[in-house]
Structures are given as structure tokens and as C-alpha cells.
RODO-2510 file (C-alpha; in nm, 4 decimals, decimal comma):
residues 490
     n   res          X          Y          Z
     1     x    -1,2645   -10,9921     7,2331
     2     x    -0,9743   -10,7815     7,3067
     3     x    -0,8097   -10,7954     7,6292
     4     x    -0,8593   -10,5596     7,8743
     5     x    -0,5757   -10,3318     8,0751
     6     x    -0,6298   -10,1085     8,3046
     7     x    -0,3432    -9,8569     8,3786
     8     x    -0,3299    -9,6657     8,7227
     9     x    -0,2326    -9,3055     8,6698
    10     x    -0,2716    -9,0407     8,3889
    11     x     0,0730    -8,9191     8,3835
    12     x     0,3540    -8,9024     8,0922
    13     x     0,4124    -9,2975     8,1306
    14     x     0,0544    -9,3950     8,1862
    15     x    -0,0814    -9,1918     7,9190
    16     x     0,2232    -9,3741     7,6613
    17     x     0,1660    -9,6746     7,7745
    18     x    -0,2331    -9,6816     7,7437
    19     x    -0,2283    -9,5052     7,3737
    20     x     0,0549    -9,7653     7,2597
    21     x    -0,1852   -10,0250     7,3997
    22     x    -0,4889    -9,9082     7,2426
    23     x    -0,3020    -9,9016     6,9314
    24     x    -0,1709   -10,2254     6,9549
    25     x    -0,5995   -10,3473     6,9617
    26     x    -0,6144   -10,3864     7,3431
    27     x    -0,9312   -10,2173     7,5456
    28     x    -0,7480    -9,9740     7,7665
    29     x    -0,8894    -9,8170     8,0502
    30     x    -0,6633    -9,5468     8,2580
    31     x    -0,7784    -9,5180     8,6179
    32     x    -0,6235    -9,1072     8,7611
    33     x    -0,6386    -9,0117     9,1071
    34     x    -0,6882    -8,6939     9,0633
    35     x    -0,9634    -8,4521     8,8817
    36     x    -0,7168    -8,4189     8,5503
    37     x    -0,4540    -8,6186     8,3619
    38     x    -0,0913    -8,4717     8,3757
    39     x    -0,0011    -8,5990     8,6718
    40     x     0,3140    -8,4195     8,7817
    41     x     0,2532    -8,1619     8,4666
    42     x    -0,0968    -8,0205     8,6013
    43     x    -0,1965    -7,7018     8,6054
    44     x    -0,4197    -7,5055     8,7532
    45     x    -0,5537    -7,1438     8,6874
    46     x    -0,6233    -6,8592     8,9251
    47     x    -0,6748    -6,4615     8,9358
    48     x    -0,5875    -6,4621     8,5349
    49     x    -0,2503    -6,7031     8,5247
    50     x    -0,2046    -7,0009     8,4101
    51     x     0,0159    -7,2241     8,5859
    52     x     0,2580    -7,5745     8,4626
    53     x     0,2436    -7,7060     8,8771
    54     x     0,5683    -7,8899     8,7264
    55     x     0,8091    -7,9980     8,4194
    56     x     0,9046    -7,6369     8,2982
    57     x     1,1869    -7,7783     8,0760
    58     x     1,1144    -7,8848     7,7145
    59     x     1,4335    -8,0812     7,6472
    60     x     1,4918    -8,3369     7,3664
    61     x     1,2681    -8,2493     7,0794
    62     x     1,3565    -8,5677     6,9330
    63     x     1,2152    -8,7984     7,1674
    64     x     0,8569    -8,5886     7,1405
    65     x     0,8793    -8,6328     6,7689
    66     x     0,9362    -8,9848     6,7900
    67     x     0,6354    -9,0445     7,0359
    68     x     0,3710    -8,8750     6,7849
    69     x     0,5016    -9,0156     6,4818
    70     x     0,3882    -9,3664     6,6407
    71     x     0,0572    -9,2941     6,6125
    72     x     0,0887    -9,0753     6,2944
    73     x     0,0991    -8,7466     6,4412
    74     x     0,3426    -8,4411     6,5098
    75     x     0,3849    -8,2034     6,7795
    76     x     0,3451    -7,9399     6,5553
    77     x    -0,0471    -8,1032     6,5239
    78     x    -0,1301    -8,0086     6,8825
    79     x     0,1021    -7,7198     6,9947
    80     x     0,3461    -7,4928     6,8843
    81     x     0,6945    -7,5172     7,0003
    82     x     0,9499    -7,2012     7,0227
    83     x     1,3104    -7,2003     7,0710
    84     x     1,4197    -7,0029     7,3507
    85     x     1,7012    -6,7751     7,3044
    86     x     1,8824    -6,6790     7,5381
    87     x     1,8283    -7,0519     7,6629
    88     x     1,8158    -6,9455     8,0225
    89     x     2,0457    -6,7283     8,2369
    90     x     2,2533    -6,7982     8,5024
    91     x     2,2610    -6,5340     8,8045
    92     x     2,6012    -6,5238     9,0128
    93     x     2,5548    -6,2183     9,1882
    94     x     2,3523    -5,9298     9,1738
    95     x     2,5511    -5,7755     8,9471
    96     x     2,6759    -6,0746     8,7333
    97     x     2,4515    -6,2431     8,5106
    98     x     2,5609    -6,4859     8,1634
    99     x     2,2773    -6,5859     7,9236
   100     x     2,3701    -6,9102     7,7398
   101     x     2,2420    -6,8397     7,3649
   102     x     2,1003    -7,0661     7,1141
   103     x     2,3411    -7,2085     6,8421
   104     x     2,6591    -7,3430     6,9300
   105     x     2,8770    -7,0863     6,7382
   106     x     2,7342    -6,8360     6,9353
   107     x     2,7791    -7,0753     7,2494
   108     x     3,1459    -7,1738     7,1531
   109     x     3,1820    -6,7800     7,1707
   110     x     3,0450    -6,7310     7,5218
   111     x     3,2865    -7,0308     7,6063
   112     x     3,6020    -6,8231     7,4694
   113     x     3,4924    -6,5190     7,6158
   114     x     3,4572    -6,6823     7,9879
   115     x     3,7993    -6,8916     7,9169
   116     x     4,0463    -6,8354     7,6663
   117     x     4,0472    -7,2198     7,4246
   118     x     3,6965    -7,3347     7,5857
   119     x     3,5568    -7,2782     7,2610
   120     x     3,7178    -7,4882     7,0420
   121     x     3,6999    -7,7494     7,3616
   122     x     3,3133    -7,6990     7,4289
   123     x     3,2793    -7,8265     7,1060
   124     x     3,4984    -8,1446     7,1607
   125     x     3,3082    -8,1943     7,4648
   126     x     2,9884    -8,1624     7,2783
   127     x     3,1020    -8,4369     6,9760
   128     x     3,1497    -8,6750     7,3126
   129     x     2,8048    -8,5815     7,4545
   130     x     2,6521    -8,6510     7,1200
   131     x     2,7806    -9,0000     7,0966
   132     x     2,6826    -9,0818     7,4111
   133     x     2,3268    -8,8850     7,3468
   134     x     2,3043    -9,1093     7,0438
   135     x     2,3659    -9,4479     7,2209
   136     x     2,1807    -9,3584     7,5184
   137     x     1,8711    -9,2482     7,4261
   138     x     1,8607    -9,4336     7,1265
   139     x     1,9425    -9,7584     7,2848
   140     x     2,0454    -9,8240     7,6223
   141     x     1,7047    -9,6548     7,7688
   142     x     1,4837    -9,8441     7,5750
   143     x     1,6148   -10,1120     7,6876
   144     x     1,3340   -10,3276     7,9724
   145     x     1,6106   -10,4237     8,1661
   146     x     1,4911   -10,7456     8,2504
   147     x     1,7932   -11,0052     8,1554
   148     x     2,1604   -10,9378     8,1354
   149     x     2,1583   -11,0778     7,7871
   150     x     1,9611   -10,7760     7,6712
   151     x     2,3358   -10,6312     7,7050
   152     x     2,5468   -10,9165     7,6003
   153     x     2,6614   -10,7914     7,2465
   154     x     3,0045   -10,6988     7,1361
   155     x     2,8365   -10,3176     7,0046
   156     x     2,7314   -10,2545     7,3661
   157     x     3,0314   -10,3639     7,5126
   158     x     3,2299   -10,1433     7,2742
   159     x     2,9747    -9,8683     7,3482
   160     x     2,9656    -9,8953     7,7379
   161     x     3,3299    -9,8673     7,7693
   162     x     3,3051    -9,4946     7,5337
   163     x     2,9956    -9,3697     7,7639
   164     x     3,2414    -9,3172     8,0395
   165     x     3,0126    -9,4793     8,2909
   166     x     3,3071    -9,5702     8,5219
   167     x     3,4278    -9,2104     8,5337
   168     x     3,2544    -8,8966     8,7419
   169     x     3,0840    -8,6408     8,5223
   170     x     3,3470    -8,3950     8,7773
   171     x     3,5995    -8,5452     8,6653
   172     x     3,5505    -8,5343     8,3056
   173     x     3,4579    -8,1974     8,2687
   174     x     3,6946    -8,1118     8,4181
   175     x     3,9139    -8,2435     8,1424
   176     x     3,7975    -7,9411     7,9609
   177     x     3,7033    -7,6806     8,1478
   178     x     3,9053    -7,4808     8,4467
   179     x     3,6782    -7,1523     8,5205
   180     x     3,4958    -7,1973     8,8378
   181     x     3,1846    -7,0000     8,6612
   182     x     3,1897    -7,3000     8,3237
   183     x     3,2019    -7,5600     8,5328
   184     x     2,9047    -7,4846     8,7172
   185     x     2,7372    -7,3651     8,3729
   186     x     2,8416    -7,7712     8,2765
   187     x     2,7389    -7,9526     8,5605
   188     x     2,3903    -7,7378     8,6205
   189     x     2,1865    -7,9729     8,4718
   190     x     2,3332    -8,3370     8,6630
   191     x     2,1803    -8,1372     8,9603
   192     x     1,8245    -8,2901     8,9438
   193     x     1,9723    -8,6633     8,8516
   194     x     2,0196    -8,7788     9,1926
   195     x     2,3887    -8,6846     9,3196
   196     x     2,6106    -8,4636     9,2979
   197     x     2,9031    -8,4126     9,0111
   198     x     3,1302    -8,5930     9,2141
   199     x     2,8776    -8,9555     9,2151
   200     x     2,7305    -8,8946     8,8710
   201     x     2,8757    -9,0877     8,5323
   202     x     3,0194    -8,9468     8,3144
   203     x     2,7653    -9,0360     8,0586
   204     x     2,5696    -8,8037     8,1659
   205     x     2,6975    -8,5559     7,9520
   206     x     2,4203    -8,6668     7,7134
   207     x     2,2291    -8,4001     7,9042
   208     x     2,4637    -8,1134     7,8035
   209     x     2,4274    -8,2141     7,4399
   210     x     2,0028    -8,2037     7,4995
   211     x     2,0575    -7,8850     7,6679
   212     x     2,3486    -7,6949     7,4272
   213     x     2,3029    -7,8664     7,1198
   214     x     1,9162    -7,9768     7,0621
   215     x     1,7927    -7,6424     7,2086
   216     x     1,5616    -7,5003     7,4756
   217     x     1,2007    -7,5343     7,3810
   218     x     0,8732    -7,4088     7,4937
   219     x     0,5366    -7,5002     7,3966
   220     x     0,2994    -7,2206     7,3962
   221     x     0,0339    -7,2447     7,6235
   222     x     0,2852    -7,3880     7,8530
   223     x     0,3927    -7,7490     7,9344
   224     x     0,0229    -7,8644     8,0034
   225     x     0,0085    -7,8565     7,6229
   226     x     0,2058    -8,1518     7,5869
   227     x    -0,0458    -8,3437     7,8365
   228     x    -0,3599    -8,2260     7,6024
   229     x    -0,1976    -8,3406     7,3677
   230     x    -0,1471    -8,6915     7,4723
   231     x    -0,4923    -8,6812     7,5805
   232     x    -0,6235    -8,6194     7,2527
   233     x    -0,4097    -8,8985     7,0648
   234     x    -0,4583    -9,1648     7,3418
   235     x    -0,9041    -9,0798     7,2969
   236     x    -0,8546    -9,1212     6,9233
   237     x    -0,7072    -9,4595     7,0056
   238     x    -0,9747    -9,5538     7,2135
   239     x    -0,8533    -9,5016     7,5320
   240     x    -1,0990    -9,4248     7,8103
   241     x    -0,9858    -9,1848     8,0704
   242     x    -1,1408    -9,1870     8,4365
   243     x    -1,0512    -8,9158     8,7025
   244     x    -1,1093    -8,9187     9,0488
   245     x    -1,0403    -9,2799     9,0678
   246     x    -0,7908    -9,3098     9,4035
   247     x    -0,6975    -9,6607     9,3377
   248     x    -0,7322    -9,8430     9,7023
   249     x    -0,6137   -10,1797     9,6341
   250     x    -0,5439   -10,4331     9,3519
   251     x    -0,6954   -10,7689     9,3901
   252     x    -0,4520   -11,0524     9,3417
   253     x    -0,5569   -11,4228     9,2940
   254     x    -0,3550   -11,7076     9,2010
   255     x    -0,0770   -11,4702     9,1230
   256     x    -0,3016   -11,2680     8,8549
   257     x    -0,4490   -10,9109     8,9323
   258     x    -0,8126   -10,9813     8,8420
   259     x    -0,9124   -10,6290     8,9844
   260     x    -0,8629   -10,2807     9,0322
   261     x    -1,0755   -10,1387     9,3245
   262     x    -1,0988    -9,7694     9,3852
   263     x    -1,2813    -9,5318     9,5742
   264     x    -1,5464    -9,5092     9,2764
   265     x    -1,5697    -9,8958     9,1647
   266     x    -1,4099   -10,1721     9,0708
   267     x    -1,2241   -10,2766     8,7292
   268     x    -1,1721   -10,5680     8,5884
   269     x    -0,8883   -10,6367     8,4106
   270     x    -0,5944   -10,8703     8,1687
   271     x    -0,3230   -10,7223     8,2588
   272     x    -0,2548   -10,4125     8,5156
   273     x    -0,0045   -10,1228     8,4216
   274     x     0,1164    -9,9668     8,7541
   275     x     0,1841    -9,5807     8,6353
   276     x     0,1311    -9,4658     9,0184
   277     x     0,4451    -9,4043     9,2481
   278     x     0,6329    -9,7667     9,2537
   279     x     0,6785    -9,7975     9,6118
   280     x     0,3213    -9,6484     9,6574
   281     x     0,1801    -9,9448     9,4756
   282     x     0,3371   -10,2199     9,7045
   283     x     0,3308   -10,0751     9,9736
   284     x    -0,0412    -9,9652     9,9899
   285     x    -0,2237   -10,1551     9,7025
   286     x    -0,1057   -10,5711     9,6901
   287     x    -0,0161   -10,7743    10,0295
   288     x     0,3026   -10,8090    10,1378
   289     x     0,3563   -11,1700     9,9569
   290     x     0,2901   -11,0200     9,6447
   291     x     0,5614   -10,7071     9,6900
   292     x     0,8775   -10,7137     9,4061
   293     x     1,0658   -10,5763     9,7198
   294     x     1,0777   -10,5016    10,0882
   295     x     1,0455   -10,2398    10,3231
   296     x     1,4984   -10,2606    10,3541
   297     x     1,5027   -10,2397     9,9717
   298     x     1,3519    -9,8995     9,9247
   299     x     1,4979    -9,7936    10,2410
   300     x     1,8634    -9,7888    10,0941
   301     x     1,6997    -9,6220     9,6979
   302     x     1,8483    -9,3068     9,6400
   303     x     1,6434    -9,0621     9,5549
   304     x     1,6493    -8,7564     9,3203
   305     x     1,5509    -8,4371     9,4826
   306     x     1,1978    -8,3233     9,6287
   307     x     1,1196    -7,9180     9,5468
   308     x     0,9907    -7,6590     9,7237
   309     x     0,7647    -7,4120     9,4524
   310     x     0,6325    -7,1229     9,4784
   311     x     0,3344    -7,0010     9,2197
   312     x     0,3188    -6,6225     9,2240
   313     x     0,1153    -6,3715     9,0258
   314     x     0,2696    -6,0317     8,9998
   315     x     0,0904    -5,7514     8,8821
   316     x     0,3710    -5,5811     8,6802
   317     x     0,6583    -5,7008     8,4512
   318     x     0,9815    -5,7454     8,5671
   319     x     1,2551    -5,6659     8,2624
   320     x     1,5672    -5,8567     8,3841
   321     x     1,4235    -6,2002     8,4090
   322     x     1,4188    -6,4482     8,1385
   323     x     1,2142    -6,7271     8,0874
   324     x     1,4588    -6,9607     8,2560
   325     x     1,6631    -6,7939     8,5230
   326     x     1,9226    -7,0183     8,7963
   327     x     2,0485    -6,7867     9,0638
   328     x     2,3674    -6,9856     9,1335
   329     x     2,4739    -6,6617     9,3459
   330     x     2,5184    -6,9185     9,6532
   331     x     2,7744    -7,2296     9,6894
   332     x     2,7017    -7,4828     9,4677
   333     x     2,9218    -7,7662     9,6102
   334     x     2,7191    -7,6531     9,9868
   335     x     2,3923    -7,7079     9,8227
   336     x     2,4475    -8,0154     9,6772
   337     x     2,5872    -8,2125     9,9370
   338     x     2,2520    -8,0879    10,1939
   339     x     2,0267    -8,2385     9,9301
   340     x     2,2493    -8,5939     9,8973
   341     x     2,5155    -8,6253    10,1812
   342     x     2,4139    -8,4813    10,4775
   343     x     2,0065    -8,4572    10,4027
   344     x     1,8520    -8,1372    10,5291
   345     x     1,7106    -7,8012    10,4284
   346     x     1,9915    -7,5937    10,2669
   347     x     2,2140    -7,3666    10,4396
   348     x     2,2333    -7,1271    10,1472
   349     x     2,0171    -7,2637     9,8473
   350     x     2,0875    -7,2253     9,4917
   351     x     1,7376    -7,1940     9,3348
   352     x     1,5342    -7,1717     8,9906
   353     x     1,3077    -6,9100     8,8966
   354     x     1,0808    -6,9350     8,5310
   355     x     0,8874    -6,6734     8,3742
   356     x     0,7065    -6,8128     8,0964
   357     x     0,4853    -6,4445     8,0680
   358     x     0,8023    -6,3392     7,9102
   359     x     0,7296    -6,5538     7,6067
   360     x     0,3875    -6,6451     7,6244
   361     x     0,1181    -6,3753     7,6825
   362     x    -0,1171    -6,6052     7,7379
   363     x    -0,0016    -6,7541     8,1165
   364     x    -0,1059    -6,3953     8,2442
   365     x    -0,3009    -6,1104     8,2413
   366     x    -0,2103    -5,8323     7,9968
   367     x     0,1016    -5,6370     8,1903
   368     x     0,1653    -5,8686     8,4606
   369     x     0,4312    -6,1833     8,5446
   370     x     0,3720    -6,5240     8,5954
   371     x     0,6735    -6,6756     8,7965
   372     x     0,7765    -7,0320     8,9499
   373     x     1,0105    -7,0482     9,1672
   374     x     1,1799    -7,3882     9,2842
   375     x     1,4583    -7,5067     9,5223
   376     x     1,6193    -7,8781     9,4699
   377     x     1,5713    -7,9905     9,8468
   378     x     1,6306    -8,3508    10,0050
   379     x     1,3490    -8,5651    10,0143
   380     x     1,1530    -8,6538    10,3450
   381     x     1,2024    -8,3408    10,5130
   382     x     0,9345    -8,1370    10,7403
   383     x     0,7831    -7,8736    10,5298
   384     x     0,5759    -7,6517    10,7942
   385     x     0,4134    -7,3435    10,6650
   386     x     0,6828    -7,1901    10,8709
   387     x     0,9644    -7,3503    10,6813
   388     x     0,8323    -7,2034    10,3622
   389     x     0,7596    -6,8671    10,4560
   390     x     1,1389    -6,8707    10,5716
   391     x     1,2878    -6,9653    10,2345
   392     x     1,0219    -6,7449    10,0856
   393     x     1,1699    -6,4714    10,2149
   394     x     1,4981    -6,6284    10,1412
   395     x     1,4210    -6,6263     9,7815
   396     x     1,2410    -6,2947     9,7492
   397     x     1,5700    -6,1042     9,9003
   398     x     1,7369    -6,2526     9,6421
   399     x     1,5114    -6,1802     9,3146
   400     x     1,4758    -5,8590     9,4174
   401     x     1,8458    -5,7347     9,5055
   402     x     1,8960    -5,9087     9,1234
   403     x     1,6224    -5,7506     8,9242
   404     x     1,6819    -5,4201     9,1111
   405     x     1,3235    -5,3625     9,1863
   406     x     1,0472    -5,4289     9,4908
   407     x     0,8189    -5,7739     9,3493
   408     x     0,6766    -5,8586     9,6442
   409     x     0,4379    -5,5925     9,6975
   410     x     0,2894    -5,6627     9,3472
   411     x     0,2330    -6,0395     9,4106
   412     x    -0,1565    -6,0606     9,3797
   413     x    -0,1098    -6,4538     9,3691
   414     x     0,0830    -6,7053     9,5698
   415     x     0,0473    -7,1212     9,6052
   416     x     0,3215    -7,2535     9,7437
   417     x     0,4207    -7,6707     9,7296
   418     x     0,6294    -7,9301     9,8709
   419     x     0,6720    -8,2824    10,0151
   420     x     0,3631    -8,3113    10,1938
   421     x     0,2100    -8,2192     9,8436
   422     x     0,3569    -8,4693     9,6412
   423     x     0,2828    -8,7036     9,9073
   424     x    -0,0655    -8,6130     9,8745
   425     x    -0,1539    -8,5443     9,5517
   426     x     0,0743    -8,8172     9,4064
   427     x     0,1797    -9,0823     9,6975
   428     x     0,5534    -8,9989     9,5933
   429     x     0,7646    -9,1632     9,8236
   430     x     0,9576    -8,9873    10,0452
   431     x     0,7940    -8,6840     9,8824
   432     x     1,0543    -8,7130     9,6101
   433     x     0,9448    -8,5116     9,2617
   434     x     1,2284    -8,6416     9,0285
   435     x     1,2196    -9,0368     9,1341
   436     x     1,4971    -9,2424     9,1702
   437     x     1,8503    -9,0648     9,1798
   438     x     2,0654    -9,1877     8,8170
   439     x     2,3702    -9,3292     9,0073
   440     x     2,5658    -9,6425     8,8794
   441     x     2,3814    -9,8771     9,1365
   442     x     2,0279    -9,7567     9,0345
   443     x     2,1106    -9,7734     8,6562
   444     x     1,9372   -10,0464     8,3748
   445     x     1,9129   -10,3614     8,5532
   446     x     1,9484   -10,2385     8,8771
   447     x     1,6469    -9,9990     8,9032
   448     x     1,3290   -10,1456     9,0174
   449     x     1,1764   -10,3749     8,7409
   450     x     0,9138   -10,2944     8,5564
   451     x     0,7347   -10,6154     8,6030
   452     x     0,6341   -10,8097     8,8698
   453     x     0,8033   -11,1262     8,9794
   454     x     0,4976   -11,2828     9,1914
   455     x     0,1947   -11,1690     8,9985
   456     x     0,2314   -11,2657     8,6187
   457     x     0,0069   -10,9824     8,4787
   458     x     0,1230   -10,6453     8,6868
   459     x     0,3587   -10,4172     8,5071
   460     x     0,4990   -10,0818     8,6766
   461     x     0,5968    -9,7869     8,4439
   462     x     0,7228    -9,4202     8,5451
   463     x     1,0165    -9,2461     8,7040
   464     x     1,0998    -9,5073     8,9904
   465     x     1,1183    -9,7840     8,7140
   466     x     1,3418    -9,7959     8,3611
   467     x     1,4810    -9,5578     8,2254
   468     x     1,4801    -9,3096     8,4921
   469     x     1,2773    -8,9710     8,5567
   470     x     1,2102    -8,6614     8,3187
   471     x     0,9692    -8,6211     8,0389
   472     x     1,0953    -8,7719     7,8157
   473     x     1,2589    -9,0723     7,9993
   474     x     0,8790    -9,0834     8,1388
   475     x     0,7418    -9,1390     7,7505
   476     x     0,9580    -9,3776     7,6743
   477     x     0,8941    -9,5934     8,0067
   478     x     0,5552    -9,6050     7,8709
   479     x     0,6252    -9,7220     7,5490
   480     x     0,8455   -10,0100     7,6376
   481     x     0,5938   -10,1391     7,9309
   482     x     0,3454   -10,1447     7,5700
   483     x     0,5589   -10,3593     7,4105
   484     x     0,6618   -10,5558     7,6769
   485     x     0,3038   -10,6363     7,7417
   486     x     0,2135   -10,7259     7,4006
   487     x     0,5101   -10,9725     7,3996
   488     x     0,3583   -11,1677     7,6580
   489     x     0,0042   -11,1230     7,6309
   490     x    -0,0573   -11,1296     7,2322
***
């Protein structure tokens, strides 16, 4: 008879891990919380749209390709996936706009254009990014991260010492580019890692080659696609999926979780497979005896940033958005250090606006604009309704002095969401949406582990365990939990 695992939460990592399972033989059983799979990348309809409640950005083709093709499949099988060009825009004023376009000649051109001999630099910068792209998510993160000695080769030494983990990702850009408006461009996307340019390695640059190099992607139908997706392959593989099981505790005896009780039942189980919010689980669901870490530990983690979104329907089009659109027409350096040094709600906030109507007619009704707005905040702050109807307005000023036209007026839809959300919806702690911050000290062996040390059969996968948050960081914690567990329990 097979043995039996039970995995708590239908998101990215707990859907990976279960369909791995199930393929390995094992009798998987995923236990969700709430009344679809997704977790983070839900989405919900209303008045005609279609909305992704989170991941927006379909980086790193690759690593999708790689998931399928375990289990014999392609993304191509379940949804169709466009290249976005321009990539996305970046708004400096009202009346200064650059859209980064796909290709790198034609990106290497924008680069000259913005700073005489950035070109021909861009693209020295990118051969660096794709090294470290190629040893970092092709080794390093699938790594478990549970034993120095996983590390303890002459290759990684020699490849640690070329991933400029030692060095700032400010400071090495730097190296290349001078104009104020490229280096923002370059360090956009270290934003949502979990410190600011200044605290961030170097080797982060990997992202830039994901971004520049690998392309801008977009399923159609929207991100929820990808979720079906893994739905459909993890069924096929025998994996039973059960919503609206809030998991209230797991049983522990003799240092073994023998069950899984929830608001609906209880589970028995081999082996558990913790996909829920890390400090969620040992906080609220073993006793304190049985915790990988106390309350003093994850008060010193350092988290990524929390959002504030806004879901609005507009009943028109609006012609000078893209799909992707940062409005970097505040100070960067201000808005950074509120969300990680001095923790509050910005001053002056940079934020993120998508528009997926503008390649997908499907997300809204024929003539209208689906939009989703978000601004990187600190975690644990107080979001009153209040608060958000402030940086609403914020926000709105803003989109509108850009596209040169009223939108609020025509907004026929609006949801907005924040800490108290995540909180309740997924137990995130501290209300964070991105997990752990990617800073030296919370890197490999020193992120939380993804196995228990007191009970011998509880595993923990997702973004506050190896290797970090994001999609696809998210798949691949799901896929090494799968093979961890079939190491030890054959």
C-alpha cells in the first residue's frame, strides 16, 4: 500500500510538490483553505472581468517548461503563452514615458539612445547576468539546503566567488550604467526581493537576464491559467484536491504527525507537506515543543514587501497604458527605504499598474479595461478603509494626469486588498505577499528549513522556505520537498 501524504495548501509549491508525489506512486491528498486552488494566484470574476488577485508577471519560461516536461507535458498543452512587446513601460512623469522592447538589439538600442556606450555595456552586463542565471537557477536553488556539504565542491566555490554575492547589486550596476533614468530601469525588478539596491547581491542580476533576455510573457486567460493547469496534471496523477479545508492543528505523537485535523475532518497521514505560511504552521498548528523556531527567530526575518491592490473595472479603454506599466514618477531611493528602513506607509509611492484587457479580450467586457493596481508597502502596517481610500486617490491623480484622461468616473468595479487580506485569506505573516526578503543572511542554508528538526515526517515548502518567493522559485520549492521526501520515505 502506498504511503499516504497529505499536503496543506493548494498553491504553486503545494500543487508541485503533491503531483511530483503522486508521480513518484505515493497517495497524495492536498488539504486548501480556501474554496479554489491558486493560492496567492486566485481569481475571482465580477460585473464581466476577470481578475489574477496576484502574480501578474510571467518570468522565466524555462523553469515552466521544465516543470511540465516532468510529467510529460508542455505549457503549450494547457495555455497559450504571448510575448509582450513593449515588455512594460516605465512612467517618469506625465510627460515622460520609455517602453523597454522585446529583443535585445532593439534593447541595446534604447540603452544607447538613453546613454551614449550603454549599449554595447547592457550587453556585457547581460553575458554576467546569464552566467549567474545559469548557475542559479540551475543549481544553487535546487539545492534543499540542509548540510553545508551540499556546497562543499571546488565548481561551487569557483562559481560563488563569480555570482558576486559579496558585492551590492548598487554597486555593480553601477559599474555600467551612470543615467539616473537606467539605473532605476536596472534595479526595478530587486524591488520586490526584500531590500533595497544598496542590501541586495549582486547576483541578483539573474533577474535582469529573466526580465531583458528570456522575455515578458503572458498566458492568455491570465495567470490563473497556469494554476488550471497544474490542477489538471496533478488530477491525472492522482492527486485528490479538497477545498475549504482550514487546517486547525496537526497532531504530533512520538515526534511523527499522525494527523491533519481541519475544520471539515481529520486526515491521516505518512508524511505531512506544510505548503501553508511557515510561521503560520508553528505558530498556530503543532505545540510549542515541536516548533523548528521561536517566537525571537521570526521576529528578526526580513521580510519582502506586503501590497496594497486595487481591482477596478472601467467601462472604456484607456490608449496610453500597456499591459505592464511602473509609474516611477516619484523618488525611488524615498520609497524604498519606507518599505525596509524606516517601515511605514510611503511618503510618495512608486506604484504598478497592469492592464491585461490590452492583450487579452477575454479579462473584460467588449470596450472596457481591466486594471490592477499595486504599491510595494512594508509589512505589518494598519490598513483602515481610510488608509486605502487615501492612496486611492493618491494613485488615481496620478494615472489620470499620465493617460491624459478622467478614469475614475468610468470605474463600474472596484475590490481593493491588503495586509489584513493576506492575513486572512492566507495566514501570511506579518501580512507579507512576497515572503522572506533575498538578503545574504536569509539566503540557502540560512532560510528556514524545509524540514522539521523535532517531528521526523513534517516537511514545509513555499516562499518562507528554499529557494525564496516568486512563481517560479515557488515550483521548484515543491519539487525538491518531492524528492526530498522520497529520499527518506521510499
Amino acid at each position: 500500500m502506498p504511503r499516504r501524504i497529505l499536503v496543506i495548501g493548494a498553491g504553486f509549491a503545494g500543487l508541485a510538490a503533491a503531483t511530483s508525489l503522486a508521480d513518484k506512486g505515493y497517495d497524495v491528498t492536498i488539504l486548501e483553505k480556501n474554496s479554489m486552488p491558486g493560492g496567492r494566484a486566485r481569481v475571482f470574476q465580477a460585473e464581466g472581468f476577470t481578475f489574477d488577485m496576484g502574480p501578474s508577471w510571467y518570468w522565466m519560461p524555462d523553469v515552466f517548461e521544465t516543470y511540465f516536461a516532468r510529467f510529460g507535458k508542455k505549457p503549450s498543452d494547457y495555455y497559450n503563452l504571448v510575448r509582450l512587446d513593449p515588455s512594460y513601460s516605465v512612467i517618469f512623469s506625465p510627460d515622460e514615458a520609455v517602453n523597454l522592447p522585446a529583443g535585445l538589439e532593439n534593447l541595446e538600442a534604447l540603452f544607447e539612445q538613453m546613454e551614449p556606450g550603454s549599449g554595447l555595456k547592457l550587453r556585457e552586463f547581460l553575458k554576467q547576468a546569464s552566467y549567474k542565471y545559469d548557475v542559479g537557477m540551475n543549481n544553487f536553488v535546487w539545492k534543499p539546503s540542509r548540510s553545508v556539504t551540499e556546497f562543499l565542491s571546488l565548481k561551487l566555490l569557483y562559481d560563488v566567488t563569480r555570482l558576486d554575492v559579496f558585492q551590492s547589486f548598487a554597486t555593480h550596476v553601477r559599474k555600467f550604467f551612470k543615467a539616473p533614468r537606467l539605473l532605476e530601469i536596472v534595479e526595478f525588478p530587486v524591488l520586490f526581493l526584500g531590500a533595497t539596491p544598496e542590501n541586495t547581491p549582486a547576483m541578483y542580476s539573474l533577474m535582469n537576464y529573466a526580465e531583458m533576455a528570456m522575455g515578458t510573457w503572458y498566458p492568455m486567460g491570465g495567470m490563473h491559467e497556469i494554476v488550471k493547469a497544474m490542477v489538471s496534471v496533478a488530477e491525472e496523477k492522482g492527486v485528490k484536491i479538497l477545498l475549504n479545508q482550514a487546517v486547525l492543528k496537526i497532531d504530533v505523537v512520538k515526534n511523527q504527525a499522525q494527523r491533519v485535523v481541519t475544520n471539515d475532518g481529520i486526515f491521516e497521514g505518512d508524511v505531512v507537506v506544510a505548503g501553508a505560511d511557515y510561521n503560520h504552521v508553528e505558530t498556530a498548528l503543532v505545540n510549542d515543543e515541536h516548533r523548528n523556531y521561536d517566537d525571537a527567530y521570526w521576529s528578526k526575518r526580513v521580510m519582502a514587501p506586503s501590497s496594497l491592490l486595487f481591482y477596478l473595472g472601467v467601462n472604456k479603454r484607456i490608449p496610453k497604458l500597456q499591459h505592464h506599466n511602473l509609474f516611477f514618477d516619484e523618488n525611488f531611493a524615498l520609497h524604498a527605504q519606507e518599505i525596509y528602513e524606516t517601515p511605514r506607509w510611503p511618503t510618495k509611492p512608486l506604484f504598478y499598474a497592469s492592464a491585461p484587457s490590452k492583450t487579452d479580450p477575454s479579462v473584460a467586457p467588449e470596450g472596457c479595461e481591466n486594471l490592477f493596481l499595486l504599491i510595494p508597502v512594508a509589512p505589518d502596517l494598519v490598513d483602515d478603509d481610510a488608509t486605502r481610500e487615501r492612496y486611492f486617490g493618491l494613485l488615481m491623480d496620478r494615472l489620470e494626469a499620465y493617460v491624459g484622461e478622467d478614469v475614475r468616473n468610468y470605474i463600474v468595479f472596484k475590490r481593493s486588498y491588503a495586509h489584513s487580506d493576506f492575513k486572512n485569506d492566507y495566514n501570511a505573516f506579518r501580512g507579507n505577499a512576497y515572503g522572506l526578503a533575498n538578503t545574504l543572511r536569509q539566503t540557502a542554508l540560512l532560510k528556514p528549513s524545509l524540514k522539521n528538526k523535532r517531528v521526523n515526517n513534517l516537511f514545509y515548502t513555499g516562499q518562507l522556505t528554499v529557494p525564496g518567493p516568486g512563481v517560479p522559485p515557488s515550483l521548484i520549492s515543491g519539487l525538491v520537498v518531492a524528492d526530498e521526501i522520497a529520499k527518506e520515505f521510499p
